[in-house]
Structures are given as structure tokens and as C-alpha cells.
Backbone as CSV, one residue per row, in Angstrom:
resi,resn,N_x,N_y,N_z,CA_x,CA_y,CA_z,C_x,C_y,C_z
1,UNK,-54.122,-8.834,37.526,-54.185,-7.607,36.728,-52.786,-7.113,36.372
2,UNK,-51.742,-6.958,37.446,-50.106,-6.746,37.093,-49.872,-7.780,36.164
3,UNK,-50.371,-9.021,36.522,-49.507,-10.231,35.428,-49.792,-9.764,33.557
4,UNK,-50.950,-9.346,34.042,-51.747,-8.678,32.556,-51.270,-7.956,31.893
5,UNK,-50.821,-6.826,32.459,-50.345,-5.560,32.213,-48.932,-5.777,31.558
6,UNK,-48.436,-6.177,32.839,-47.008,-7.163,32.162,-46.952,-7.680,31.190
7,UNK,-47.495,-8.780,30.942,-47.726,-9.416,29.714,-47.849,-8.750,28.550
8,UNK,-48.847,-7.829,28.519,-48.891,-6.961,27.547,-47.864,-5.762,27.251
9,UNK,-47.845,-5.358,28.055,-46.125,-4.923,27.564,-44.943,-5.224,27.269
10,UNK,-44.693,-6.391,27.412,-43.715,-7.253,27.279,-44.050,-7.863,25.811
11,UNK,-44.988,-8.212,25.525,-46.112,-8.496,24.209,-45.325,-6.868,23.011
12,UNK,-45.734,-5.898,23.787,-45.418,-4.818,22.978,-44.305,-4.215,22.605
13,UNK,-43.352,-4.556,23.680,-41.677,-4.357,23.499,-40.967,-5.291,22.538
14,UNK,-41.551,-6.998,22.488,-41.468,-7.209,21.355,-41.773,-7.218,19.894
15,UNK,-42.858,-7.117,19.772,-43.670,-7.074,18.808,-42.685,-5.369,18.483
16,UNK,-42.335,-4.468,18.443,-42.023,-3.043,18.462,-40.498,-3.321,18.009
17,UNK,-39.635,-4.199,18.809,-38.160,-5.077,18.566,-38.789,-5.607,17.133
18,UNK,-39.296,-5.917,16.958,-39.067,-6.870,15.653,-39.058,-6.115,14.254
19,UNK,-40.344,-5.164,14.851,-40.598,-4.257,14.035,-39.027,-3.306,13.697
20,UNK,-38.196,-2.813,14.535,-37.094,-2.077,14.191,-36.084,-3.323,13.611
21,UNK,-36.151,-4.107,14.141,-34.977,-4.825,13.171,-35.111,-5.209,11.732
22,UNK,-36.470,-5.270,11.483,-36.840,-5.432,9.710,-36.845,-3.978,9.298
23,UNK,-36.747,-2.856,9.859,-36.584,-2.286,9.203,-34.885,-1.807,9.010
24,UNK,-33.886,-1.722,10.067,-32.843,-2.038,10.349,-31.935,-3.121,9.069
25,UNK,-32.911,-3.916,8.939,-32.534,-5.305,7.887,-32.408,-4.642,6.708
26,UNK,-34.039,-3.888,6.331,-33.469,-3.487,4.721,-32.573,-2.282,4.471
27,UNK,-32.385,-1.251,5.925,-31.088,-0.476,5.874,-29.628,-0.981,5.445
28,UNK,-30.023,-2.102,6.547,-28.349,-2.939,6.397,-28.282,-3.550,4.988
29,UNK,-29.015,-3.750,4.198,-28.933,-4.331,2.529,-28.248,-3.346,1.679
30,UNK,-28.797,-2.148,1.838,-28.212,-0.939,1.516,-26.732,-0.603,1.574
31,UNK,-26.297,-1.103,2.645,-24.892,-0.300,2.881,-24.014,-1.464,1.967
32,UNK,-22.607,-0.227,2.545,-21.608,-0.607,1.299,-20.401,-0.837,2.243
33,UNK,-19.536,-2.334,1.745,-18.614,-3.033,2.269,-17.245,-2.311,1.796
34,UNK,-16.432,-1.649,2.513,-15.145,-1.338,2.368,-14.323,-2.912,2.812
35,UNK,-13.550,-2.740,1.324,-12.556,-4.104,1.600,-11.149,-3.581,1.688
36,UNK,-10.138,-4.057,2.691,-8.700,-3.533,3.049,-7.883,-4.902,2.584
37,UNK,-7.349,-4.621,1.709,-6.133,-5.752,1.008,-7.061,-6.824,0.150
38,UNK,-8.324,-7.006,0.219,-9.580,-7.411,-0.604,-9.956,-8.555,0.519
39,UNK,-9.682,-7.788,1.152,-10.849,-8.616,2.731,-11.944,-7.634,3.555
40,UNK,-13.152,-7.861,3.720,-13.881,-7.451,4.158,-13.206,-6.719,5.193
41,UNK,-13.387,-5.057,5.046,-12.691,-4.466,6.261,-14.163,-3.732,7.299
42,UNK,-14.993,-2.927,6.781,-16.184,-2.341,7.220,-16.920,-2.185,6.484
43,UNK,-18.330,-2.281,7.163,-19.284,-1.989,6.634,-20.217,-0.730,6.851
44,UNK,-19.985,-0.200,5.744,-20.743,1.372,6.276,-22.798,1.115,6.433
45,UNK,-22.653,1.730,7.246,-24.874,1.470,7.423,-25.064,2.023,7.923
46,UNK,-26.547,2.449,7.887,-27.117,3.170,8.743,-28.415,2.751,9.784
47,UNK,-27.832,1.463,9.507,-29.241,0.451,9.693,-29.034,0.598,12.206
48,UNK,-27.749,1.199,12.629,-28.242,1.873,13.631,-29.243,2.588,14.170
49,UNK,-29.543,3.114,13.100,-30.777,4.119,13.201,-31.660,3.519,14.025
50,UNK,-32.497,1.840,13.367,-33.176,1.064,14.068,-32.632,0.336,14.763
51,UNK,-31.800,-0.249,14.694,-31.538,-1.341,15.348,-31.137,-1.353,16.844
52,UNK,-30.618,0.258,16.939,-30.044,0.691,18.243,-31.641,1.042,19.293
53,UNK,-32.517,1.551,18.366,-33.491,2.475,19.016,-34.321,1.429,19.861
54,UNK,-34.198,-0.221,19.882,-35.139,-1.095,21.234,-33.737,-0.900,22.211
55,UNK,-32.394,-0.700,22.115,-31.773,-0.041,23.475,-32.169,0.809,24.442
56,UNK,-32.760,2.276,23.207,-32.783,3.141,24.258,-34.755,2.915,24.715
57,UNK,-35.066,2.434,23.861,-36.563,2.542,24.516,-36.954,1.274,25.474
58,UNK,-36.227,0.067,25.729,-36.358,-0.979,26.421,-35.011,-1.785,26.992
59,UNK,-34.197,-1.207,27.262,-33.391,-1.647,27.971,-31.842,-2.113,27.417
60,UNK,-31.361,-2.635,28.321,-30.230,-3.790,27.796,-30.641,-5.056,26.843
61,UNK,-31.547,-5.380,27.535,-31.676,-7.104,26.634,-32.291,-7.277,25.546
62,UNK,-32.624,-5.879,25.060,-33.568,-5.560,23.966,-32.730,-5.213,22.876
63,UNK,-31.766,-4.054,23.411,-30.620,-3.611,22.866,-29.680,-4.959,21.709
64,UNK,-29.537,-5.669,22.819,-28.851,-6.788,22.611,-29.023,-7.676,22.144
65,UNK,-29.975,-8.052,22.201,-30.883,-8.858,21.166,-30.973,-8.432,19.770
66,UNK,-31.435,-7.237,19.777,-31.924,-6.679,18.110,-30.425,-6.569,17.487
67,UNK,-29.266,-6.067,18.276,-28.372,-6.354,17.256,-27.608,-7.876,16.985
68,UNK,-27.567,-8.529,17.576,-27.233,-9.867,17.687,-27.730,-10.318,16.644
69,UNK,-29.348,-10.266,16.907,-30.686,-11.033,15.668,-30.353,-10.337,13.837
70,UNK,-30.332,-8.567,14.133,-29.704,-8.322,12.892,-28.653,-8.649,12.208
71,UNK,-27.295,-9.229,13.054,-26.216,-9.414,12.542,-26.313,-10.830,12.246
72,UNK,-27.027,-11.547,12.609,-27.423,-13.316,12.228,-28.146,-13.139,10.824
73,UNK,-29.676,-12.770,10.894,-29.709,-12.919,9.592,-29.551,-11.538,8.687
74,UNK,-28.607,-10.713,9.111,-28.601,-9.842,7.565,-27.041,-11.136,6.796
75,UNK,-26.392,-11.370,7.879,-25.266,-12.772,7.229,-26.144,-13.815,6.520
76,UNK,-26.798,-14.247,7.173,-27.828,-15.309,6.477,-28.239,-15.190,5.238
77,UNK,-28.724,-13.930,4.732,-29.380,-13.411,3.902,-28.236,-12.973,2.624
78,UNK,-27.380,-11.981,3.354,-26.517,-11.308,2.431,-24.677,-11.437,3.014
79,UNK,-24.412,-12.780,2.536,-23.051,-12.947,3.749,-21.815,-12.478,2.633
80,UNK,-20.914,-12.188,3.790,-19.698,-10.914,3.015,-18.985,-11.698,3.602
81,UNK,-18.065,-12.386,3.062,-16.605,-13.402,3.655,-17.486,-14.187,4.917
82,UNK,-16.848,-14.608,5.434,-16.960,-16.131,6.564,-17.470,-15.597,7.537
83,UNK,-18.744,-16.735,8.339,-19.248,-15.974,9.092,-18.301,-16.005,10.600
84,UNK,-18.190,-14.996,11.280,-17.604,-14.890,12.583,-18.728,-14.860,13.935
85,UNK,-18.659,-15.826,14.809,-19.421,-15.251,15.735,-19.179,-14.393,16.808
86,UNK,-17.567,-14.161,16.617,-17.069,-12.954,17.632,-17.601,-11.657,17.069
87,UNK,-18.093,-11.905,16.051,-18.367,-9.993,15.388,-19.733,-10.135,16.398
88,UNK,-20.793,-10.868,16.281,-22.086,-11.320,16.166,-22.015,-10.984,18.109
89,UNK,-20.997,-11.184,18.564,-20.933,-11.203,19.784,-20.348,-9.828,20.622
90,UNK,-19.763,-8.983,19.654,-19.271,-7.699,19.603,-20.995,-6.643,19.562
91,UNK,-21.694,-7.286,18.083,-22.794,-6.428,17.952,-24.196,-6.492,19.137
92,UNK,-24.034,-7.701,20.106,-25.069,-7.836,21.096,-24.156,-6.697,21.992
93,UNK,-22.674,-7.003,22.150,-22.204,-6.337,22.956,-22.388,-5.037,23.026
94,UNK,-22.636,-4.037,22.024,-22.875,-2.682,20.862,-24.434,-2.405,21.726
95,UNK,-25.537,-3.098,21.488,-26.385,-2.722,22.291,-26.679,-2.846,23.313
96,UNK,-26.161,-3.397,23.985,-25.852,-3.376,25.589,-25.258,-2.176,26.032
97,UNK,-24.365,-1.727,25.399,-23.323,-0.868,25.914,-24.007,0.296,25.849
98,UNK,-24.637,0.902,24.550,-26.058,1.371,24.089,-27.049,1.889,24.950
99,UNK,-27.620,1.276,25.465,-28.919,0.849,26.109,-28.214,1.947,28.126
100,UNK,-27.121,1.085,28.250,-26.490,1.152,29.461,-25.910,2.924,29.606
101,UNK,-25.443,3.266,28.703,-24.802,4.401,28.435,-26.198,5.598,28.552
102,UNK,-26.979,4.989,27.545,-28.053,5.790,27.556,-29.039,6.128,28.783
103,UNK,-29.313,5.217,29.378,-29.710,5.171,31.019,-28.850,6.039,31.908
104,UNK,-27.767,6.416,31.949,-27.200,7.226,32.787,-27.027,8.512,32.054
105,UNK,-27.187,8.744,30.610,-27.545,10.498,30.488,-28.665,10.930,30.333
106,UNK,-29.780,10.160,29.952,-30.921,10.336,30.118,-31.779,11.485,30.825
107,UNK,-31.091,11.488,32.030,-32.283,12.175,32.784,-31.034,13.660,33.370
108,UNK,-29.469,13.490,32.662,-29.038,14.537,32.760,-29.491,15.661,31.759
109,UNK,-29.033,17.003,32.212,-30.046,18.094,31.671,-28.719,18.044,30.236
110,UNK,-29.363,18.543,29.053,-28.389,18.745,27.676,-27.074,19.746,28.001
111,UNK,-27.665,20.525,28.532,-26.382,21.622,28.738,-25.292,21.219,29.285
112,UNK,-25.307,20.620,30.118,-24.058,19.728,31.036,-23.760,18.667,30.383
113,UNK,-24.398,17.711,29.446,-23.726,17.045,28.526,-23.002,17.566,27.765
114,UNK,-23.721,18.827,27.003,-22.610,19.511,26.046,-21.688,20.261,26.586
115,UNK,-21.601,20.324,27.765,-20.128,20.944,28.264,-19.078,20.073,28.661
116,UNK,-19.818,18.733,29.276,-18.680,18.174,29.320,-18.474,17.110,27.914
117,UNK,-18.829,17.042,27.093,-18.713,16.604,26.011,-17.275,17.596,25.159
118,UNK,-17.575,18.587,25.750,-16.629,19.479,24.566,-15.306,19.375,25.665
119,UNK,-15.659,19.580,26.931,-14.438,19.412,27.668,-13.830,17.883,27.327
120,UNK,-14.665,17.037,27.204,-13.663,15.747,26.793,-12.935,15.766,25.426
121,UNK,-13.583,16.517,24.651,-13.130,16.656,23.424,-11.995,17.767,23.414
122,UNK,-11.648,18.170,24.440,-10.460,19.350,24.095,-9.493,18.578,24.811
123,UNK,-10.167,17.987,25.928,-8.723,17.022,26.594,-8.079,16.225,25.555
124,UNK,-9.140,15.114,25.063,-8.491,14.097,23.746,-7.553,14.570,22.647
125,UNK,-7.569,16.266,22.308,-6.864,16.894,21.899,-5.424,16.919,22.179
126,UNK,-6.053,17.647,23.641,-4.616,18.125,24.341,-3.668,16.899,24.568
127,UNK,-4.108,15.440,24.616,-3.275,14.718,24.866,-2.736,13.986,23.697
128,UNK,-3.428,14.255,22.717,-3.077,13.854,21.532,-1.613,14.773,20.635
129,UNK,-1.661,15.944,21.177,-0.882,16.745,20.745,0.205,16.632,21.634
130,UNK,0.260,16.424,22.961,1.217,16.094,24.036,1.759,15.183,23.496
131,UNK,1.457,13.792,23.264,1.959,13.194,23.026,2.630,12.842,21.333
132,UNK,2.171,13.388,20.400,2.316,13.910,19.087,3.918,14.169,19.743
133,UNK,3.870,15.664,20.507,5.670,16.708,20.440,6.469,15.637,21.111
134,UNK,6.098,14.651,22.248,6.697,14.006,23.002,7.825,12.923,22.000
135,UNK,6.537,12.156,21.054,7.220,10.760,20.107,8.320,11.874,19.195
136,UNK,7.813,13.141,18.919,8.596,13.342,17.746,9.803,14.228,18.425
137,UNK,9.963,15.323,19.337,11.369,16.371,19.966,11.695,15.075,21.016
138,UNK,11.001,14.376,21.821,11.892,13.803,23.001,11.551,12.474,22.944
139,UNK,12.165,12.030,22.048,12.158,10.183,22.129,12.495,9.183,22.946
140,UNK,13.434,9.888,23.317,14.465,9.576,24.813,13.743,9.666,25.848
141,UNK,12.708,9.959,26.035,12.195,10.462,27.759,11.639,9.269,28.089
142,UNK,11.383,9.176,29.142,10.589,8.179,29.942,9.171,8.342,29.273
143,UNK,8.362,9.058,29.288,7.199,9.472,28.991,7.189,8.856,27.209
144,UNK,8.347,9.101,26.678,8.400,8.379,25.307,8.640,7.199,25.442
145,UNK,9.005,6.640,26.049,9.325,4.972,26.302,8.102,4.257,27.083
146,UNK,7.203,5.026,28.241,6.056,4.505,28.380,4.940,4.634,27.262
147,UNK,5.104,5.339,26.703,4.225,4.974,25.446,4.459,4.398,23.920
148,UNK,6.025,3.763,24.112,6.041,2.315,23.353,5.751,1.236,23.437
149,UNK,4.987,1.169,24.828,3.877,-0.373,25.091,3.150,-0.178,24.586
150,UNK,2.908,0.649,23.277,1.481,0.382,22.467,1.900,0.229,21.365
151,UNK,3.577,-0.043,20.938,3.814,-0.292,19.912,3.151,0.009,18.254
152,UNK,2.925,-0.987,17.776,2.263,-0.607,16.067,1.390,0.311,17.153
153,UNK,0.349,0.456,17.694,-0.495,1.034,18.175,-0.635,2.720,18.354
154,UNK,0.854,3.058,18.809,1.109,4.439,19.181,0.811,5.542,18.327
155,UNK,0.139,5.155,17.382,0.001,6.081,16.156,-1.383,6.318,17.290
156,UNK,-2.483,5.928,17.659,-3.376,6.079,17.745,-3.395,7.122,19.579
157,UNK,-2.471,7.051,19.751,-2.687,7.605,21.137,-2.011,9.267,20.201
158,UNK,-1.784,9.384,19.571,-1.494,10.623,19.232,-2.313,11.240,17.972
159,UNK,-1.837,10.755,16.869,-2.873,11.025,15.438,-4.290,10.638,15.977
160,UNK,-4.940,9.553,16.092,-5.505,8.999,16.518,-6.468,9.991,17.488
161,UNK,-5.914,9.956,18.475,-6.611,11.084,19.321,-7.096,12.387,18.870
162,UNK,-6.086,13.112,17.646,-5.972,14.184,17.274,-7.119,14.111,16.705
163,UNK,-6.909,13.095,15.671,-8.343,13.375,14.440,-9.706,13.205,14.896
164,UNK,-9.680,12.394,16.430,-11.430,12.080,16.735,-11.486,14.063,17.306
165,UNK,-10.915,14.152,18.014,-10.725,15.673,18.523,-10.754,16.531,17.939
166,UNK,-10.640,16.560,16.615,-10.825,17.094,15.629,-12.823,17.181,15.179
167,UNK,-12.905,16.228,14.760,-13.819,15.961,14.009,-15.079,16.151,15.258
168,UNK,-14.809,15.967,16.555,-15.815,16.358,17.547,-15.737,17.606,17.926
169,UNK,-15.031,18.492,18.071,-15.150,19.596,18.059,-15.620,20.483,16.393
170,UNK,-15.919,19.606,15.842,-16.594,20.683,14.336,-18.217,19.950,14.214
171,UNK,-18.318,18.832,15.207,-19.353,18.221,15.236,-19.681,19.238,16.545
172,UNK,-19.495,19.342,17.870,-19.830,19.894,18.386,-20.348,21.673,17.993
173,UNK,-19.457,22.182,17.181,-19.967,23.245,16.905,-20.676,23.455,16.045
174,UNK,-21.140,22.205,14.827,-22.252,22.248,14.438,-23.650,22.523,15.177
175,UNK,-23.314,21.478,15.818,-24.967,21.267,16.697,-25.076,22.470,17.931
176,UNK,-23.958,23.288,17.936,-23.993,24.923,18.676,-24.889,25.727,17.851
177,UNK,-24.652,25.384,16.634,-25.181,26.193,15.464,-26.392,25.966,15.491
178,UNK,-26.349,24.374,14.949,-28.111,24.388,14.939,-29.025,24.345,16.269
179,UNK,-28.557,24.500,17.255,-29.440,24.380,18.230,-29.628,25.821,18.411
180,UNK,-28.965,26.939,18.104,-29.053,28.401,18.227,-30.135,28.690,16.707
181,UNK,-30.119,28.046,15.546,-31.052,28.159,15.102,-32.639,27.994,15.224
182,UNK,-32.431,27.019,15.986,-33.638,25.702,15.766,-33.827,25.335,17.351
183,UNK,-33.617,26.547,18.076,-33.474,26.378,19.832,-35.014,25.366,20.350
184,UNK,-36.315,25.777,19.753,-37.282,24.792,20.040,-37.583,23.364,19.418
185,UNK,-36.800,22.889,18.694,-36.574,21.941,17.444,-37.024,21.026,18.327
186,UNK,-37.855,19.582,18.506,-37.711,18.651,19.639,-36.656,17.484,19.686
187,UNK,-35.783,17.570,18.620,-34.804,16.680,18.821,-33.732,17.380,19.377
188,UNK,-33.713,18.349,19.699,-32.281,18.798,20.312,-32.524,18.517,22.033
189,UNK,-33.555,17.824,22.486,-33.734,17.295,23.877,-32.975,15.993,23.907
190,UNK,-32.762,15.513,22.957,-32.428,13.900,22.969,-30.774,13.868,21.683
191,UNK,-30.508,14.716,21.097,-29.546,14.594,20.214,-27.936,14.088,20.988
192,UNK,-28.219,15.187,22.299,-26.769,15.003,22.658,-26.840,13.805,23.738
193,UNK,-27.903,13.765,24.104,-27.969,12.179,24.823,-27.971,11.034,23.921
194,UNK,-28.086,10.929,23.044,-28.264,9.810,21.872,-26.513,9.552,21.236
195,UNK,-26.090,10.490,21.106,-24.734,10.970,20.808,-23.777,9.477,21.468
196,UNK,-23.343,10.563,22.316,-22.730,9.581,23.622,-23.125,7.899,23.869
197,UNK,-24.448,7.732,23.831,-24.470,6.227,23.851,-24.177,5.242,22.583
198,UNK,-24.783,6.129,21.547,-24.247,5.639,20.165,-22.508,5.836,19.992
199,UNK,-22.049,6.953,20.390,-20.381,6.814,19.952,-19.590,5.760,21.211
200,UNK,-20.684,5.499,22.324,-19.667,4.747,22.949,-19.718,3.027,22.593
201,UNK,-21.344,2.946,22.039,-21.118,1.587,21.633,-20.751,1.620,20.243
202,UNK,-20.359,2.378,19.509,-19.853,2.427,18.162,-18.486,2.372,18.044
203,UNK,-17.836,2.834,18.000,-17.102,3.033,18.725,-16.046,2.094,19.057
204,UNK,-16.473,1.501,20.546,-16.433,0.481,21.285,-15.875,-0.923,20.336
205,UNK,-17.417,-1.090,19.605,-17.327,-2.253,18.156,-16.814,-2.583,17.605
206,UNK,-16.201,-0.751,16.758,-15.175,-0.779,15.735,-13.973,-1.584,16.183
207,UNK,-13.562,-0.632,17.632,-11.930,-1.479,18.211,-11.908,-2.933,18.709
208,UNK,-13.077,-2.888,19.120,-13.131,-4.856,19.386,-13.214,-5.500,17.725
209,UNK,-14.099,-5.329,16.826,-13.689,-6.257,15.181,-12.466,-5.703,14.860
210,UNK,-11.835,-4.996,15.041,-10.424,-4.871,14.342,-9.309,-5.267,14.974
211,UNK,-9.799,-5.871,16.535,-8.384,-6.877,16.995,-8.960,-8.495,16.002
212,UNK,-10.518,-8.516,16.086,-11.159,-9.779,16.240,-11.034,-9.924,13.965
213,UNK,-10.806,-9.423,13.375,-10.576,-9.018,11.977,-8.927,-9.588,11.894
214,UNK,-8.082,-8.980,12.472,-7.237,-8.611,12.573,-6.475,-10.326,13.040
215,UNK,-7.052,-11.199,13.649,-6.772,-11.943,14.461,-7.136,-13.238,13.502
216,UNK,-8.114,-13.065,12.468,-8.835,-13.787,12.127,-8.686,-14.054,10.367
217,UNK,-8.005,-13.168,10.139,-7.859,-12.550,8.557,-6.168,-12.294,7.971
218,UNK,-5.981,-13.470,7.999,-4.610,-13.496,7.120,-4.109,-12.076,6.670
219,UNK,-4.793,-11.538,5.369,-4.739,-10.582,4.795,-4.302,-9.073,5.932
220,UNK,-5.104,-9.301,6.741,-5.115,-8.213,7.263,-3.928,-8.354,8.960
221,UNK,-3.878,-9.458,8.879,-2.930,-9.432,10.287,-1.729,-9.164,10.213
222,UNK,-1.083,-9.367,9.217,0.423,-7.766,8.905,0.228,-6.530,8.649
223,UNK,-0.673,-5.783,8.554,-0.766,-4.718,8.723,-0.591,-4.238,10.015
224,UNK,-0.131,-2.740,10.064,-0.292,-2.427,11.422,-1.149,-1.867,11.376
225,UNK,-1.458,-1.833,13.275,-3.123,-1.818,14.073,-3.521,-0.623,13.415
226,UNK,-2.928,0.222,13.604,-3.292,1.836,13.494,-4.058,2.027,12.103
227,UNK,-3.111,1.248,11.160,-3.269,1.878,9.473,-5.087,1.506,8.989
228,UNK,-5.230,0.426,10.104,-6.856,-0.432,10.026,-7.156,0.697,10.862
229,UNK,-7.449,0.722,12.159,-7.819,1.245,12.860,-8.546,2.563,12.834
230,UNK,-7.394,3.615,12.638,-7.694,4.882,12.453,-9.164,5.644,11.042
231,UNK,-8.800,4.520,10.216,-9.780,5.138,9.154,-10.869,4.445,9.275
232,UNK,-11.109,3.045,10.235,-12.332,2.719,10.945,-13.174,3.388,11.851
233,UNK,-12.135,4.069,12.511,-13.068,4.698,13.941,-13.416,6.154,13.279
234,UNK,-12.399,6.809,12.306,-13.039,8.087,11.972,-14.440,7.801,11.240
235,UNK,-14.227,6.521,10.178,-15.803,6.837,9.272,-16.882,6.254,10.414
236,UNK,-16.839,5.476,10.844,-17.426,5.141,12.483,-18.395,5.734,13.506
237,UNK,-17.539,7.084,13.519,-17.498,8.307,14.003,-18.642,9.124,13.437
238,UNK,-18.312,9.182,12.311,-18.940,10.048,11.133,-20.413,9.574,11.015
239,UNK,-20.181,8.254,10.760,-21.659,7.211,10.826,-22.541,7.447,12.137
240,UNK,-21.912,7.354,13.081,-22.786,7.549,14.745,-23.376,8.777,14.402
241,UNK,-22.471,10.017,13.994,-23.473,11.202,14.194,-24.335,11.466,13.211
242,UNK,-24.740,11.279,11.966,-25.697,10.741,11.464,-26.717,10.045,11.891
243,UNK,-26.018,8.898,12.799,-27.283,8.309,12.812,-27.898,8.816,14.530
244,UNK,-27.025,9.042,14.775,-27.611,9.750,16.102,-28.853,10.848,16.004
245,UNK,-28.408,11.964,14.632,-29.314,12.857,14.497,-30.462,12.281,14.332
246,UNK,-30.470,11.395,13.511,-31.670,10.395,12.752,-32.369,9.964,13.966
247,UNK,-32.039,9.291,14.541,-32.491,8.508,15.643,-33.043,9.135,16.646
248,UNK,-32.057,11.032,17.119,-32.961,11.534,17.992,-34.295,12.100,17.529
249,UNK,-34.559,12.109,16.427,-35.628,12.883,15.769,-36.867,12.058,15.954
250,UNK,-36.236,10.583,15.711,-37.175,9.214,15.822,-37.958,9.138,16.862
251,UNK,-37.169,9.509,17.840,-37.592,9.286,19.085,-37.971,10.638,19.814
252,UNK,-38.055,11.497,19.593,-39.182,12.980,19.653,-40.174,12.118,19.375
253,UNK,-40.351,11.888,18.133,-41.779,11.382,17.469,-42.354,10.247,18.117
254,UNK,-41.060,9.335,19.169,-41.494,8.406,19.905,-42.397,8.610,20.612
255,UNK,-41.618,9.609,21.538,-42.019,9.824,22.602,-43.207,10.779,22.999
256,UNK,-43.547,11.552,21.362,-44.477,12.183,21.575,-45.449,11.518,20.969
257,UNK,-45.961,10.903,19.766,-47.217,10.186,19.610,-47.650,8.848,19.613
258,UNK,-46.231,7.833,20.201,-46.335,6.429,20.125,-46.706,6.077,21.644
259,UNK,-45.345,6.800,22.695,-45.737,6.552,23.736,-46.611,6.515,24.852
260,UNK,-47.390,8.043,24.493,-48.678,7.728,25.580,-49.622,7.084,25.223
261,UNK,-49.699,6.336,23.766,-50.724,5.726,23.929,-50.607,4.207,24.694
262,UNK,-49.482,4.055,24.993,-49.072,2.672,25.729,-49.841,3.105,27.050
263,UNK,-49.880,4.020,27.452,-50.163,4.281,28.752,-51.583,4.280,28.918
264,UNK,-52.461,3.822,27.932,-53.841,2.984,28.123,-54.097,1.874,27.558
């Protein structure tokens, strides 16, 4: 009777996976390829929406799978420059990270996410600006010389920092707003948990294809890190919380009329 049960749920987690990645697929047709020096630099989508959502409802290997499988054949189908399997290996990595992230805020209460969410977001600030006065009044210091081991890079421990710190604190006080509007809304149970696992495997992605871009792409491997970098992780950024909203809404609706019926 367990083997049964099993079976059939396991039956249903895929059959449910497949289902989000075709729809995931014709998202990803949709989006639009930013090219840097006329090489494929990013691809904007929203095809997260699905593709992320067998992470949070079935695990790691589900996670990981659906983006792996999407990034095989949406290339197959619709290929943009040469195929790489380090990207392909970045995007299993994306829902793993996903899936994993999401399991440990899950069952924390929202309020304490959004506090320490904003507290991380004022630190990333504060050190972004620290180190901003440091490169530019005291060049000479020790503290300026340990942070020339990041070379081309150092733009990002300062600007870099500034602008995600930026843009999360006006994101954060959006969703202050609307949750003071819309205090019974049912996605504001799952928005700021969805958040966090999506910006960490998003994120995450961006900075792994832009060494693995970067490494791989003539065009783009004299540039410095930062000049790629920085306008990746902000639209990146921008993209997660979108699709985060999207996604927590999805999954209200999951969890309120899909899921109990599994439970006969």
C-alpha cells in the first residue's frame, strides 16, 4: 500500500514537472537576448516563474532537473550562439540552490524574514559605501590594498554593493506598502519566502555565466568583470522580484486548491 502511494506520487510530481517546464518553455521563447560587444550577454525571461516552482513544491532534484531539461531544449529549439554545457550546469545548479534555500525559510514566520532581509540590505549598503570613501580619500591604507585582490572586480564590492542596496531597499519598501494595503492578500505568506530563494539562486547564476561567458567568449573576455557584471546582476535582480511576486501568488493558488486534493 506505501509502495502505491509512493508510486503515485512520484507519478504526480512528475507528470506536474513536466507540466511547468512546457509552460516555462513557451515563457522562455518570449524573452529577449541582450548582446554585449554582439555576443550573447543575457537573457531576460520570465520563464522562472515555472520553471523554479517543481523546486519549491518537490525538492532539490526536481528543482534541478526542470531547469537543466529547460535549458537543453529551449537551446535545441531556439539556440542563441554555441551551445555551453557549463551554463546548462549553472541552471540545474539555480534549482538546487532554489529548492535548498527555500526549505530553510519556509517554515520561518514573514516578519523575521523581512527584518532580517532589510537588515542585510542596510549592511550591503553600509559596506558598500565604506568601502566606496576607503578606494576613493585613503588609497594608501591597508584596508585599500586588501581590497585590490579583487582587482577589475573592485568596482563591485563598492558600486556594486551600493546599487543591489539600493534597489532592495525600494523593493523592500514596496512590499511594506503593499502588504499594509493588502494585509490579508494570500500571497504575502509566501512572497518574502519566495524572494530569498529566487534571489539567491538568481543571482548565484548570473555570477557563475559571467566568469563561465567571460572565459568562453573572445568578445567578451577583455572587458572588465564589473562593466559585464554589474548591469547583469541589477536586471537579474529586477527579474527575480517579478518573478517572485508571480510565483508567490502561484503558489497561494497551489497550495490552496491543487494541494489537498493530493491528499486523497
Amino acid at each position: 500500500m506505501e509502495n502505491k502511494l509512493y508510486s503515485t506520487q512520484t507519478t504526480r510530481k512528475i507528470i506536474q514537472t513536466a507540466l511547468f517546464i512546457a509552460l516555462a518553455f513557451v515563457i522562455r521563447n518570449l524573452a529577449v537576448m541582450v548582446y554585449f560587444l554582439g555576443a550573447p550577454g543575457m537573457r531576460i525571461s520570465f520563464a522562472a516563474v515555472f520553471s523554479r516552482m517543481p523546486a519549491l513544491l518537490f525538492g532539490p532534484l526536481y528543482g534541478g532537473a526542470a531547469s537543466g531539461i529547460l535549458d537543453i531544449v529551449g537551446f535545441l529549439v531556439k539556440p542563441e550562439g554555441d551551445y555551453n554545457p557549463f551554463l546548462t550546469l549553472t541552471a540545474i545548479f539555480g534549482g538546487i540552490v532554489a529548492a535548498l534555500v527555500w526549505k530553510l525559510v519556509k517554515n520561518i514566520e514573514t516578519n523575521k524574514i523581512r527584518l532580517i532581509m532589510w537588515t542585510i540590505t542596510l549592511m550591503l549598503g553600509a559596506i558598500g559605501l565604506f568601502n566606496m570613501m576607503i578606494l576613493r580619500f585613503w588609497p594608501d591604507s591597508h584596508i585599500a590594498s586588501a581590497l585590490s585582490i579583487f582587482g577589475e572586480k573592485k568596482d563591485f564590492v563598492e558600486i556594486g554593493l551600493i546599487a543591489v542596496s539600493v534597489i532592495g531597499l525600494i523593493l523592500l519598501t514596496v512590499d511594506l506598502i503593499i502588504c499594509r494595503k493588502y494585509p490579508k492578500a494570500s500571497f504575502q505568506q509566501f512572497y518574502l519566502k519566495v524572494l530569498p530563494a529566487y534571489c539567491t539562486a538568481g543571482l548565484s547564476v548570473t555570477v557563475l555565466n559571467t566568469f563561465i561567458l567571460r572565459m568562453y567568449d573572445p568578445k567578451l573576455a577583455n572587458q572588465l568583470f564589473s562593466v559585464i557584471l554589474i548591469p547583469r546582476l541589477i536586471t537579474s535582480f529586477l527579474v527575480v522580484v517579478v518573478t517572485s511576486y508571480i510565483s508567490a501568488f502561484l503558489l497561494s493558488i497551489y497550495m490552496r486548491f491543487i494541494k489537498p486534493k493530493e491528499l486523497y
